[in-house]
C-alpha positions as CSV (number, residue, x, y, z in Angstrom):
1,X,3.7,5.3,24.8
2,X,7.4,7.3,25.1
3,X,8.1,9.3,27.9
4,X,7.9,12.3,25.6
5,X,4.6,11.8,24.5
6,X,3.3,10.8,28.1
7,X,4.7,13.9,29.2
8,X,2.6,15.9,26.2
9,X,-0.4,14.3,26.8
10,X,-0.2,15.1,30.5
11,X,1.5,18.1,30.5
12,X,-1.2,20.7,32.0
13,X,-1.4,17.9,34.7
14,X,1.3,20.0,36.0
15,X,0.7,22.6,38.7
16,X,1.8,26.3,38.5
17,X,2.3,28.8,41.4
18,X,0.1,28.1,44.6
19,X,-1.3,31.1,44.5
20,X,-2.4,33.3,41.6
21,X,-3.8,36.4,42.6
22,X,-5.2,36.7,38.6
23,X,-7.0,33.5,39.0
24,X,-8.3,34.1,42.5
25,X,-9.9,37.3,41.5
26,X,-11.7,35.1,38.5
27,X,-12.5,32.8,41.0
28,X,-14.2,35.2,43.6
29,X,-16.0,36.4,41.0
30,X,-18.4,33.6,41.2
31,X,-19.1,34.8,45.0
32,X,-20.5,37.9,44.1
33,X,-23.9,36.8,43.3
34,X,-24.0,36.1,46.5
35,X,-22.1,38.3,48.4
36,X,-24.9,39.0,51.2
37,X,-24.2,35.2,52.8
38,X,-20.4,35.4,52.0
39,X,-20.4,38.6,54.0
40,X,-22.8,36.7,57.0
41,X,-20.6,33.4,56.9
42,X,-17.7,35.8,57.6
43,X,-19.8,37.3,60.4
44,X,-20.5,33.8,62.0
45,X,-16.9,33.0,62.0
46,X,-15.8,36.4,63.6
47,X,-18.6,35.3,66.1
48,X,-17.4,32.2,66.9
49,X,-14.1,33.0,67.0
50,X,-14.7,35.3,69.7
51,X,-17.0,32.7,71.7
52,X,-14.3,30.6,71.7
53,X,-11.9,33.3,73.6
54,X,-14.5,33.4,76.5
55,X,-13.8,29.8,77.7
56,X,-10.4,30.1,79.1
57,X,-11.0,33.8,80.3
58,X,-13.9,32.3,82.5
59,X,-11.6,29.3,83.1
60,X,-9.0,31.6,85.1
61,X,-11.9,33.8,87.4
62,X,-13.1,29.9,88.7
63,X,-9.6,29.1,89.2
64,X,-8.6,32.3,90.6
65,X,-11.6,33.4,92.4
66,X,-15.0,31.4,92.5
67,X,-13.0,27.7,94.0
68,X,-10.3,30.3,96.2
69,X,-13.2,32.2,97.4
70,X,-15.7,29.5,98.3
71,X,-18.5,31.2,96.2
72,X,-20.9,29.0,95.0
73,X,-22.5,31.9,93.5
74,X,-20.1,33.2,91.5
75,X,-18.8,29.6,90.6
76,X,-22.7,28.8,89.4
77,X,-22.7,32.4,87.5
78,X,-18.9,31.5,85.8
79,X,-19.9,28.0,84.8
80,X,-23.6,29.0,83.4
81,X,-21.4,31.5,81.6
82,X,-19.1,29.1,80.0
83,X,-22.2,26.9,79.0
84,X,-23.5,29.9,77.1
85,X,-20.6,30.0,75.3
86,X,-20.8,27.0,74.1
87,X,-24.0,27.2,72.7
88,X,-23.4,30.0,71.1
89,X,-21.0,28.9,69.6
90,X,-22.5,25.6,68.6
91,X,-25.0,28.1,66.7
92,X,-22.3,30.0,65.1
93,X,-21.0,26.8,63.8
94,X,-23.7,24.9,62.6
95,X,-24.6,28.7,60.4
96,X,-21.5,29.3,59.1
97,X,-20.8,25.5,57.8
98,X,-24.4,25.4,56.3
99,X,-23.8,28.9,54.5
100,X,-20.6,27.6,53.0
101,X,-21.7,24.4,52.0
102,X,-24.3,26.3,50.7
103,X,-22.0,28.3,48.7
104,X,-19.9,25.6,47.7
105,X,-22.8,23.8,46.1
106,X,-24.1,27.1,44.1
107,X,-20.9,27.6,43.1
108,X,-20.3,24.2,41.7
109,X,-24.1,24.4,40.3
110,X,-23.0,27.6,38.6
111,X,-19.7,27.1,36.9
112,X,-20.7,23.5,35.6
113,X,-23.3,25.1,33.3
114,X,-20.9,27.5,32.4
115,X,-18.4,24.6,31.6
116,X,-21.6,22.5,29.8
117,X,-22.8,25.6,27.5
118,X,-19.4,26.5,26.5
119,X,-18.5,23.0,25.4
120,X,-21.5,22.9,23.6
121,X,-20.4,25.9,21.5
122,X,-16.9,25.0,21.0
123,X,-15.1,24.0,17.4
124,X,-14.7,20.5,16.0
125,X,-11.0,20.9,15.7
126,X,-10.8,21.4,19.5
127,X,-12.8,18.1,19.9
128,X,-10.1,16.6,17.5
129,X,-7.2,17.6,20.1
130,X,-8.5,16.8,23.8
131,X,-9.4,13.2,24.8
132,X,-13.4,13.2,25.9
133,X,-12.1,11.9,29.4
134,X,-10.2,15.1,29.9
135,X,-12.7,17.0,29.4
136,X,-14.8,14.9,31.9
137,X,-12.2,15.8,34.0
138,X,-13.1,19.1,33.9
139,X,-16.6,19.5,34.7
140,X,-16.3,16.6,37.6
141,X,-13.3,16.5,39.4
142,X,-12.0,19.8,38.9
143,X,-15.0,21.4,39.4
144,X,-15.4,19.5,42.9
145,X,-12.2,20.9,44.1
146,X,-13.2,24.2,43.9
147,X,-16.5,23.0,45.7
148,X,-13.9,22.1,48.5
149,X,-12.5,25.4,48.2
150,X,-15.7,27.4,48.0
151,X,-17.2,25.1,51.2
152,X,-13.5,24.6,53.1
153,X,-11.1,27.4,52.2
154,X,-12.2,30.8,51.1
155,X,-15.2,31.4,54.0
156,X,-13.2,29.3,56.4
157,X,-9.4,31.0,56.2
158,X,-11.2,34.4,57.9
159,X,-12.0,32.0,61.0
160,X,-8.9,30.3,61.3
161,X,-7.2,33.9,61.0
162,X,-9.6,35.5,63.1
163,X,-8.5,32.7,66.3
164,X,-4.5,33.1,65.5
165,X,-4.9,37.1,66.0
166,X,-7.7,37.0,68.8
167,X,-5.8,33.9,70.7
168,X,-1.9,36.2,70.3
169,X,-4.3,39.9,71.8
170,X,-5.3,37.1,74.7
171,X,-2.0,35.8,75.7
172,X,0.2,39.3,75.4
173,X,-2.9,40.9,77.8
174,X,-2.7,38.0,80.2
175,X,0.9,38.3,80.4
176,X,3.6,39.7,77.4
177,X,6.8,37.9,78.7
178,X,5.2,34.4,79.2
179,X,3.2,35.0,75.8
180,X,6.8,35.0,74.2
181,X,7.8,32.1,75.7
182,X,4.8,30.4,74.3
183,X,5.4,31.6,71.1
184,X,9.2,30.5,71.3
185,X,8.5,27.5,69.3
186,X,6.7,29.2,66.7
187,X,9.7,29.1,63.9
188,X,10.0,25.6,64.0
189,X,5.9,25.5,63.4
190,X,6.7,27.6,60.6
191,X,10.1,25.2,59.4
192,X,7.7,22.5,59.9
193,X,4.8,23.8,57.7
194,X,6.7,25.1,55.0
195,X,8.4,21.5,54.8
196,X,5.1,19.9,55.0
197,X,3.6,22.4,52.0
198,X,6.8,22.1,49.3
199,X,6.5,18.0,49.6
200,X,2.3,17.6,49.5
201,X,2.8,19.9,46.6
202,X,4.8,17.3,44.9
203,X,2.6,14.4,45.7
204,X,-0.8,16.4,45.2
205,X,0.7,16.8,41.6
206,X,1.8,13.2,41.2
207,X,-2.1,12.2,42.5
208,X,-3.5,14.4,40.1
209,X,-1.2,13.5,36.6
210,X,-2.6,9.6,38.1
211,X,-5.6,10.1,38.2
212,X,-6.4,12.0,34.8
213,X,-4.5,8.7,33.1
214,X,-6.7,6.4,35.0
215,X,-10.0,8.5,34.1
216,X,-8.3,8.5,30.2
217,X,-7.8,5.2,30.1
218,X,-11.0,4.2,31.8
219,X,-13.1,6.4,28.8
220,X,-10.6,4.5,26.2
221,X,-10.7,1.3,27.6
222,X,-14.9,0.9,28.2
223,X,-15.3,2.8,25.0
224,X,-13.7,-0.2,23.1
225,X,-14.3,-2.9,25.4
226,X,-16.1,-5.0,22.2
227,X,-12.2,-4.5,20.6
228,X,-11.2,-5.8,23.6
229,X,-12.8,-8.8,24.2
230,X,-13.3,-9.7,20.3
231,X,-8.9,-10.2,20.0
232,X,-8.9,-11.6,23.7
233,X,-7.2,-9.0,25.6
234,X,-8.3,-8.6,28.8
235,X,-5.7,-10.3,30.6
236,X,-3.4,-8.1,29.2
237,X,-5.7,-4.8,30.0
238,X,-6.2,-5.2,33.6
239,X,-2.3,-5.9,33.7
240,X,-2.0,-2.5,32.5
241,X,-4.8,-1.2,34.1
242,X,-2.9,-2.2,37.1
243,X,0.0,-0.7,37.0
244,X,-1.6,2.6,36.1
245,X,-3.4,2.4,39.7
246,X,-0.9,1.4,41.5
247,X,1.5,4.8,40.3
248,X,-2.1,6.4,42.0
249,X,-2.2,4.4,45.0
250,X,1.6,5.3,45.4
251,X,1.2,8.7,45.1
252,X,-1.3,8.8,47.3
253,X,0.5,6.4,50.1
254,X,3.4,9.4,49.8
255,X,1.1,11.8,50.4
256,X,-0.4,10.0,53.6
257,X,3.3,9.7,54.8
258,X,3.8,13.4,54.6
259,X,0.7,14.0,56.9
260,X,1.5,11.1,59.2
261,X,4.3,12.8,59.7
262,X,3.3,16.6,59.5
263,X,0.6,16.0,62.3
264,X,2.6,14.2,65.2
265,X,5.5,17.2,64.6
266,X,2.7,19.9,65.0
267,X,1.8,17.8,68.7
268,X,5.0,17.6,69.8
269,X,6.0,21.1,69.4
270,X,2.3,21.8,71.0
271,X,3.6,19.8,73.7
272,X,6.8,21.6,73.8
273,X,5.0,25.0,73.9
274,X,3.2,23.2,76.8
275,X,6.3,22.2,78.7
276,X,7.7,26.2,78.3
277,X,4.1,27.2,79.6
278,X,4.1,25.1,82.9
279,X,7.9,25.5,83.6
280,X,7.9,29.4,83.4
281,X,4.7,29.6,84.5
282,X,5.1,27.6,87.5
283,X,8.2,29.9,88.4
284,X,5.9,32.7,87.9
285,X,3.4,31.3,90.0
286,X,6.0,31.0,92.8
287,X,7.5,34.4,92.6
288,X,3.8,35.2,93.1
289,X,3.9,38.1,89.7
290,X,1.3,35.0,88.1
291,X,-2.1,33.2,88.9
292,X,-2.9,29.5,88.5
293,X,-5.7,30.7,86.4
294,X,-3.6,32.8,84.1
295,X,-1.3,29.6,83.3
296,X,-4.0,27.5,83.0
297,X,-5.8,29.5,80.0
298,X,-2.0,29.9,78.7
299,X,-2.4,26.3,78.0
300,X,-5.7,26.3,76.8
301,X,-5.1,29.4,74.3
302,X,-1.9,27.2,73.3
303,X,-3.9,24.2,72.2
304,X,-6.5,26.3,70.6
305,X,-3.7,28.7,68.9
306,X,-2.1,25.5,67.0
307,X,-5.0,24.0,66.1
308,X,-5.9,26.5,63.5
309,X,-1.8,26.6,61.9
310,X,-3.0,22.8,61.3
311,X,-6.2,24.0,59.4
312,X,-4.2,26.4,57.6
313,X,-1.3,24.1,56.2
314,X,-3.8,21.9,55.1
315,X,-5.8,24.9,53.4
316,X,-2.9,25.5,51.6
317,X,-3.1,22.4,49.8
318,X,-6.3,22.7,49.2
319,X,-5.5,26.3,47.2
320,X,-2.7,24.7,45.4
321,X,-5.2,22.3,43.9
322,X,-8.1,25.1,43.2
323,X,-5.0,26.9,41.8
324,X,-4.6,24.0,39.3
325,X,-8.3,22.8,38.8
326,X,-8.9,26.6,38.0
327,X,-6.0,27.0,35.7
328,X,-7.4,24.4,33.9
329,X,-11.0,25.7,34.2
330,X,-10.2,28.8,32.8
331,X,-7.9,27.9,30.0
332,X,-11.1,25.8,28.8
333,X,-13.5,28.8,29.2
334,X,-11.0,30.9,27.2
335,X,-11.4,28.9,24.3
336,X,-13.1,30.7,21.6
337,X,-16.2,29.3,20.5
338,X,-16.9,28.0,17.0
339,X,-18.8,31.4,15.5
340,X,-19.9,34.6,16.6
341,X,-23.6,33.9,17.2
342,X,-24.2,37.6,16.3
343,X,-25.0,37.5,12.4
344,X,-28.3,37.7,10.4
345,X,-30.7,35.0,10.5
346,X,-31.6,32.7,7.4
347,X,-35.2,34.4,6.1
348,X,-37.9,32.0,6.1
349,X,-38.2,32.7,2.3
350,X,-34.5,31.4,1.8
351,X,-34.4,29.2,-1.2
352,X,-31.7,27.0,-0.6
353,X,-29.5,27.8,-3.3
354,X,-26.0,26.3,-2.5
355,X,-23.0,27.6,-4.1
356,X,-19.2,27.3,-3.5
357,X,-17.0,29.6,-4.6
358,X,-13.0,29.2,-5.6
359,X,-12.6,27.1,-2.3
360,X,-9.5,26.0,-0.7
361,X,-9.2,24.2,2.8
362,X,-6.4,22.3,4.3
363,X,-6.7,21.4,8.3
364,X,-3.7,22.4,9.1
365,X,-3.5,25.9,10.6
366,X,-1.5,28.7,9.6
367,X,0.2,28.7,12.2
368,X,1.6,24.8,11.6
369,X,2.0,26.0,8.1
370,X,4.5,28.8,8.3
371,X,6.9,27.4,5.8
372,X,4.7,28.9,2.9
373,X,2.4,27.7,0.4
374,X,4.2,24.1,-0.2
375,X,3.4,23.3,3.6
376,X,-0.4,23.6,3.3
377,X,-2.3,20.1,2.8
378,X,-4.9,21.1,0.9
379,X,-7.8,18.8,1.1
380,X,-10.0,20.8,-1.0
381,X,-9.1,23.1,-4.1
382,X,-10.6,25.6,-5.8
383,X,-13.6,24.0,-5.4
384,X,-16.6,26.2,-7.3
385,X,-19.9,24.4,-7.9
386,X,-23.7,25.4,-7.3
387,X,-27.0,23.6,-6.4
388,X,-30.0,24.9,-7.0
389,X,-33.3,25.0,-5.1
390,X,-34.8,21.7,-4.9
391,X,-31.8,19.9,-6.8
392,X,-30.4,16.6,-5.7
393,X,-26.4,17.0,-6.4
394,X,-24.3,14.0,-5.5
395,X,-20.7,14.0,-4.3
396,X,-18.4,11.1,-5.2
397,X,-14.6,9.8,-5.3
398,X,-12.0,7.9,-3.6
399,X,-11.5,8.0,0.3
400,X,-9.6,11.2,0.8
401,X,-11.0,12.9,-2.2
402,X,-12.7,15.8,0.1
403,X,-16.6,14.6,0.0
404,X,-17.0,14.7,4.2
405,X,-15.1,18.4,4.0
406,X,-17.3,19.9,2.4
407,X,-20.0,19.0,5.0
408,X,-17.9,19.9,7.3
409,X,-16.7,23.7,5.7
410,X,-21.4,24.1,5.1
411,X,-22.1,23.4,8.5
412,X,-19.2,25.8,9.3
413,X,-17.5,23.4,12.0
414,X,-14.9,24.7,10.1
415,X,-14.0,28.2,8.1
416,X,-12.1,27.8,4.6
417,X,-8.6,29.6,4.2
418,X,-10.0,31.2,0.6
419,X,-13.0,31.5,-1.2
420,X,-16.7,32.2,-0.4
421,X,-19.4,29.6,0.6
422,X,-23.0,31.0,-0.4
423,X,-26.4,30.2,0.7
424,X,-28.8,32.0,-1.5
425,X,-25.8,34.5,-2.5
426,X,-24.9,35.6,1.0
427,X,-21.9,34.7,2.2
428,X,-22.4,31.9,5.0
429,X,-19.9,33.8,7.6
430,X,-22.8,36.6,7.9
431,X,-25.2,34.6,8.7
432,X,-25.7,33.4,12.4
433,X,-24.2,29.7,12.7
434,X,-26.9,28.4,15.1
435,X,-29.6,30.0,12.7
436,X,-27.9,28.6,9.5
437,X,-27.5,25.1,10.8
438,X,-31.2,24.9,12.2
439,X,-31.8,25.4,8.3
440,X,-29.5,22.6,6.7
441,X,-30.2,18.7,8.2
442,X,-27.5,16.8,8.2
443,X,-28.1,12.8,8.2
444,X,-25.0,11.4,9.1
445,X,-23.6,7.2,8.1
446,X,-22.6,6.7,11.6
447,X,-26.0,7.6,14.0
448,X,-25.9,9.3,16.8
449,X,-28.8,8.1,19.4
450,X,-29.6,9.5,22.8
451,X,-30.1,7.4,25.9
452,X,-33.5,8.7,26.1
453,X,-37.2,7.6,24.3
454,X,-38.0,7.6,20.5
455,X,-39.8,10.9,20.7
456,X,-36.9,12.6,22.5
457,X,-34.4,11.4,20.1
458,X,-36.5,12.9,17.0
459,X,-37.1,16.3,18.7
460,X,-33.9,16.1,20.6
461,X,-35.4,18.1,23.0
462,X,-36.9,21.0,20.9
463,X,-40.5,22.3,22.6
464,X,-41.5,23.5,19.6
465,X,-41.8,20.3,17.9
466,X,-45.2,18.8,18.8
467,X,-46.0,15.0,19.4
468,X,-48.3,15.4,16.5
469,X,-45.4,17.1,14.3
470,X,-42.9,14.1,15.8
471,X,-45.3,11.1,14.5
472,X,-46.0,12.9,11.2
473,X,-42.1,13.3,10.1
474,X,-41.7,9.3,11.4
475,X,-44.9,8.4,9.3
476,X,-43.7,9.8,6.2
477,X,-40.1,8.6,6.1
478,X,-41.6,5.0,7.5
479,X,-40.4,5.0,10.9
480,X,-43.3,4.7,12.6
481,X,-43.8,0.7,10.9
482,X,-41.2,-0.2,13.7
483,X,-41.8,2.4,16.3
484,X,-45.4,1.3,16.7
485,X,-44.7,-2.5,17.7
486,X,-42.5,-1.4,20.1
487,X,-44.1,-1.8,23.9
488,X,-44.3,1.9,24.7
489,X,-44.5,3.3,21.3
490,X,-42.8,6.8,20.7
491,X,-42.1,6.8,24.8
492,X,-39.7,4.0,24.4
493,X,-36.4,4.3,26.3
494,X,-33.6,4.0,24.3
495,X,-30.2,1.7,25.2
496,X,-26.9,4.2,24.8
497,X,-26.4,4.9,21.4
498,X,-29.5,3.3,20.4
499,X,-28.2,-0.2,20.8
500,X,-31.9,-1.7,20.8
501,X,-32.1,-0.6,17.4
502,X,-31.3,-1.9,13.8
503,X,-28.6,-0.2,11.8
504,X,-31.6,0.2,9.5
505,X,-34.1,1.5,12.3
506,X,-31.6,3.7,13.7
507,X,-31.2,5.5,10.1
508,X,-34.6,5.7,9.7
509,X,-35.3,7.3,12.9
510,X,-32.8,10.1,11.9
511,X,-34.3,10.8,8.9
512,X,-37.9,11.3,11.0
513,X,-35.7,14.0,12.9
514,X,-34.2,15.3,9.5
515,X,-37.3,15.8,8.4
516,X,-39.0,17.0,11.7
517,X,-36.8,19.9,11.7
518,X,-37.9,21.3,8.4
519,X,-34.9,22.0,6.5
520,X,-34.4,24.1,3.9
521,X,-30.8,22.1,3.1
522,X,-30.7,17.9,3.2
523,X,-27.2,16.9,3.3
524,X,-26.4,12.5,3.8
525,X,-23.4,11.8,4.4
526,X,-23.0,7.5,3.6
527,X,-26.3,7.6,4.9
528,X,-27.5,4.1,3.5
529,X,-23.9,2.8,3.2
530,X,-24.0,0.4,6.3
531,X,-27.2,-1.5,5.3
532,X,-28.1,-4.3,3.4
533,X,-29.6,-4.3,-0.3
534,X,-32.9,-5.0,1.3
535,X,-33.0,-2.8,3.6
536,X,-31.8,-0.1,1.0
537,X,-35.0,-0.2,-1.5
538,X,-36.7,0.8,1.9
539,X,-34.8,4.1,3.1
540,X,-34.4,4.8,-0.4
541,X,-38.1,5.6,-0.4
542,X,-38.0,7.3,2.6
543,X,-35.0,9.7,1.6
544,X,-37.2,10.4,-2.0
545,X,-39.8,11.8,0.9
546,X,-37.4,13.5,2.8
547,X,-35.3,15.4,0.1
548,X,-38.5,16.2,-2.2
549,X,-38.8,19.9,-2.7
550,X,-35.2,20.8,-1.0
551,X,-31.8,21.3,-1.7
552,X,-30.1,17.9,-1.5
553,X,-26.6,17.4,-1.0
554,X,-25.7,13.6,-1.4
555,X,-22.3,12.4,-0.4
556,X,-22.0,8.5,-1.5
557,X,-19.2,5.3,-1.8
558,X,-22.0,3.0,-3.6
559,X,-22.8,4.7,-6.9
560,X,-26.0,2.8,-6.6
561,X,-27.7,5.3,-4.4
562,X,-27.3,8.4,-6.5
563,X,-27.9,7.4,-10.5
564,X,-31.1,9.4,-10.2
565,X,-29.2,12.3,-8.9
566,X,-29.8,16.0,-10.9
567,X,-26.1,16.2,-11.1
568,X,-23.1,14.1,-9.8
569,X,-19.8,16.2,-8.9
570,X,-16.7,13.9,-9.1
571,X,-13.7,15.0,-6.7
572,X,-10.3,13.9,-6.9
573,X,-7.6,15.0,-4.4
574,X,-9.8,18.0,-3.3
575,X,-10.6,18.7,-7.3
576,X,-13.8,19.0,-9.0
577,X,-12.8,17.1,-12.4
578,X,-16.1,16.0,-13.8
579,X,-20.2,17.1,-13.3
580,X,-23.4,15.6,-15.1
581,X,-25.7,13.3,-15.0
582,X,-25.4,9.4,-14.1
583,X,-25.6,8.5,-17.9
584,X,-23.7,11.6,-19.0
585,X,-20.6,10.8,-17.1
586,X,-21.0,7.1,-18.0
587,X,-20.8,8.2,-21.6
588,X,-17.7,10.4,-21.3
589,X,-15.8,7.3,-20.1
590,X,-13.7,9.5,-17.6
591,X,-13.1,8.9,-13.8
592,X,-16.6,8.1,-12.9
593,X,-17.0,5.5,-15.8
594,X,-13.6,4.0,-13.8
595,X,-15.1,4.1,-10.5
596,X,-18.6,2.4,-11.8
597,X,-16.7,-0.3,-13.8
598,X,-15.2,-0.8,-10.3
599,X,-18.0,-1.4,-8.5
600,X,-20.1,-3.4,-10.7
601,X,-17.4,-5.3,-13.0
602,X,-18.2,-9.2,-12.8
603,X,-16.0,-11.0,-10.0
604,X,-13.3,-13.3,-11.5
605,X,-14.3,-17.0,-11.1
606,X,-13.6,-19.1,-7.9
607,X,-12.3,-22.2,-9.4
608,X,-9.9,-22.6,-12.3
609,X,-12.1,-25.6,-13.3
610,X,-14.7,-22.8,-13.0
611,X,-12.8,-20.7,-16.1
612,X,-14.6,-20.9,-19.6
613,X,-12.2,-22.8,-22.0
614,X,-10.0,-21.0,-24.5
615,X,-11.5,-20.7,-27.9
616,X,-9.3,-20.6,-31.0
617,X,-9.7,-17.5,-34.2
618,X,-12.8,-19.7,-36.0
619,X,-14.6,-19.7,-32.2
620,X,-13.7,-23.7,-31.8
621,X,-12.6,-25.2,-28.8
């Protein structure tokens, strides 16, 4: 792959700003269902927050006063105190951690089914443009960092701001002028930080461009393992496989050096701030304008003040990468869906009459195609043709010639850039898509089969189709010859893709959920194409049951299948040039008579010696 096109494939890899206030209000947004326990976690952390400013304060009156004084008493009162605080604050903890894990996880919960549904409902084409493993990317990974944020970052910030501006009221009360020399230090803290931030950045966006190419070539790589193994290569994969992790183990060693090195800087300024504390402090202490007590919470305020600049540099990173993951969310979510779910339904009393109109389609967009009409491929053109209720209309021709787009532009996974396509004389762009394709069954060459049982896989999931309804449509296509010797009948578990299956039992069972659906419209697309001639005499009875008494649209390679077809349709390069009957088109010696002479002209002999001998004008040897 060239650099160019690794950079194009991995281009929204790339982070943007570390903090968009456009995307953070999107974000948020997903809080307010549950804004009562957002606005209690944010109560517990004010809570403990304050807690925590007790300790030292009580620190100073034993110092100063209870061990000075000799009073037990008071010493017993200070230290009970101190022990309360603790508690308390154990308690503030513990609530605020389990509401914001809580949130985190309802967050998560809610924004994957948002992810799921919308990807459900989104165009082919934008299948055709993003790898699947990206798109796993999405609803795992991504997802989980804004988990992190949700359960780490937005809840927790208010704490971590809430000790910074309690711990600076503590140490200007307690004393102003040794509160700034405490605070001396605080630019390089700030120098440090800022370093720290601008170079994780870098290496949190290197971790993240490796890891999306290890979880695309992962998806690749398993997908085609059989490819794989079948030419010998898996040497020459894990070589490559290698080097792809170690760029992510790299990344991620860089990123480990920057807080190896981040952390010890933060204690040795701590220390620093330390060494100011005890020095001016001790001077204090001398002159006699200073308690012990007051220098020694100095250097426990100091401790805790720096521990939650720690918390919020690393906080930072974590928005930089909810920043990204949500830039990427969101960009997802913002792709329109397929169709407008919003039109008319298909009447139960539809007919089924199918009817293109002056049809033109090319896949390119307009927007690839702005050099004019000479830069449209058109894969289909002017395409008019009709079948009638209950007619069985076959489309042949060469590879290329269009048959599979005009699946494609009925099911409307795609729209056509002129003409009409009608279903019972309404245009198919009023009706409602998910309506329209519950109507039309589609019966595909390549299967698709769900990791799940036999009955599962024939209902895919639909409630309303009864077990009784299930073993009916596999009884009368003949899928239930097979399904019955199986050990658990109907509630057999499936391999993935049906791999436990024939190629002729895995057809079969989608024409049982063809024909469980009820369809008003039977399209087959190569549906017997991948089986045997045996095997064929069998599904072709099952597909006479399954397309009697509907509107049958029959796209085919072996002209076998479809010589008892009402009416053939004969494309070539996205044309309609011929229409009739198997024997009509035979007769008229045009392209179909070429493309059956090619299928079914004898083979030339193997042998020469195999070759029947030259026979002169009279017929003589």
């Amino acid at each position: 792959m060239s650099a160019a096109q690794d950079q194009q494939q991995h281009e929204e890899e790339a982070l943007g700003k570390a903090y968009d206030a456009r995307l953070m209000r999107r974000l948020l947004a997903y809080l307010r269902p549950y804004r009562g326990r957002v606005v209690t976690a944010v109560l517990l952390l004010l809570g403990a927050a304050l807690v925590e400013m007790a300790g030292p304060l009580l620190t100073r009156a034993v110092i100063d006063h209870a061990i000075p004084e000799r009073n037990g008493q008071l010493l017993l009162v200070l230290t009970s105190a101190y022990l309360g605080t603790l508690l308390l604050g154990f308690f503030f903890e513990y609530g605020q951690l389990l509401l914001t894990t809580w949130l985190g996880q309802h967050v998560m919960y809610d924004l994957r089914r948002q992810i799921f549904a919308h990807l459900q409902r989104l165009p082919l084409p934008y299948y055709d443009r993003n790898p699947v493993g990206r798109l796993m990317t999405r609803v795992t990974s991504d997802v989980e960092v804004l988990n992190e944020l949700f359960s780490s970052g937005v809840v927790a910030v208010f704490g971590d701001l809430f000790a910074l501006v309690f711990i600076v009221v503590a140490l200007f009360a307690l004393d102003w002028q040794l509160a700034i020399v405490t605070l001396l230090v605080m630019p390089l803290v700030f120098a440090s930080a800022q370093s720290f931030r601008s170079r994780v950045r870098d290496s949190y966006r290197d971790i993240r461009v490796r890891l999306a190419r290890i979880n695309a070539y992962l998806q690749e790589r398993i997908t085609g393992v059989t490819v794989v193994q079948l030419f010998g290569q898996e040497q020459a994969t894990v070589a490559e496989f290698r080097a792809i992790n170690d760029h992510h183990l790299q990344a991620h060693l860089r990123s480990i050096h920057y807080y190896a090195l981040f952390f010890p800087v933060i204690e040795l300024l701590t220390a620093i701030a330390f060494a100011l504390i005890i020095t001016y402090g001790g001077w204090e202490v001398l002159r006699g304008t200073i308690s012990v007590g007051s220098v020694y919470a100095f250097l426990l305020y100091a401790r805790r003040f720096f521990r939650p600049i720690q918390d919020l540099s690393e906080k930072y990173n974590m928005l930089q990468g909810a920043m990204a993951s949500s830039e990427r969310i969101f960009k997802l979510l913002d792709t329109p869906l397929a169709h407008d779910t919003g039109g008319r339904p298909v009447a139960d009393t539809a007919r089924g009459r199918i009817e293109f109109r002056g049809v033109w389609f090319a896949y390119r967009s307009r927007a690839e195609a702005d050099a004019g009409e000479a830069a449209w491929d058109w894969v289909l053109r002017d395409l008019t043709f009709a079948a009638e209720p209950g007619e069985r209309v076959a489309v042949v021709g060469h590879t290329g010639a269009g048959k599979t787009t005009i699946i494609s532009l009925l099911m409307r996974f795609y729209e056509p850039q002129r003409g009409q396509i009608l279903l019972d004389g309404v245009d198919i762009r009023e009706y409602d898509v998910l309506s329209l394709r519950r109507r039309i069954a589609l019966v595909l060459q390549d299967v698709f089969i769900f990791s799940r049982d036999i009955a599962y896989n024939i209902r895919l999931g639909d409630a309303t189709i009864s077990d009784e309804r299930v073993r009916a449509a596999a009884e009368r296509v003949g899928a239930a010859a097979f399904i019955d010797r199986l050990p658990r009948g109907y509630a057999e578990p499936l391999g993935e893709r049906g791999a436990s299956l024939s190629v002729g039992e895995r057809q079969l069972l989608s024409f049982a959920r063809a024909l469980a659906f009820e369809p008003l419209v039977l399209v087959l697309d190569e549906a017997t194409s991948s089986v045997d001639s045996a095997l064929e005499e069998r599904i072709e009875q099952a597909l006479d049951v399954l397309m009697q008494g509907r509107t049958s649209l029959v796209i085919a390679h072996r002209l076998s299948t479809i010589q008892h077809a009402d009416r053939i349709l004969v494309l070539h390069h996205g044309e309609l040039r011929e229409q009739g009957t198997h024997f009509e088109l035979l007769q008229r010696g045009g392209l179909y008579a070429r493309l059956y002479e090619l299928q079914f002209a004898p083979l030339p002999p193997r042998h020469p010696a195999d070759r029947p001998a030259p026979r002169g004008p009279a017929g003589v040897p």
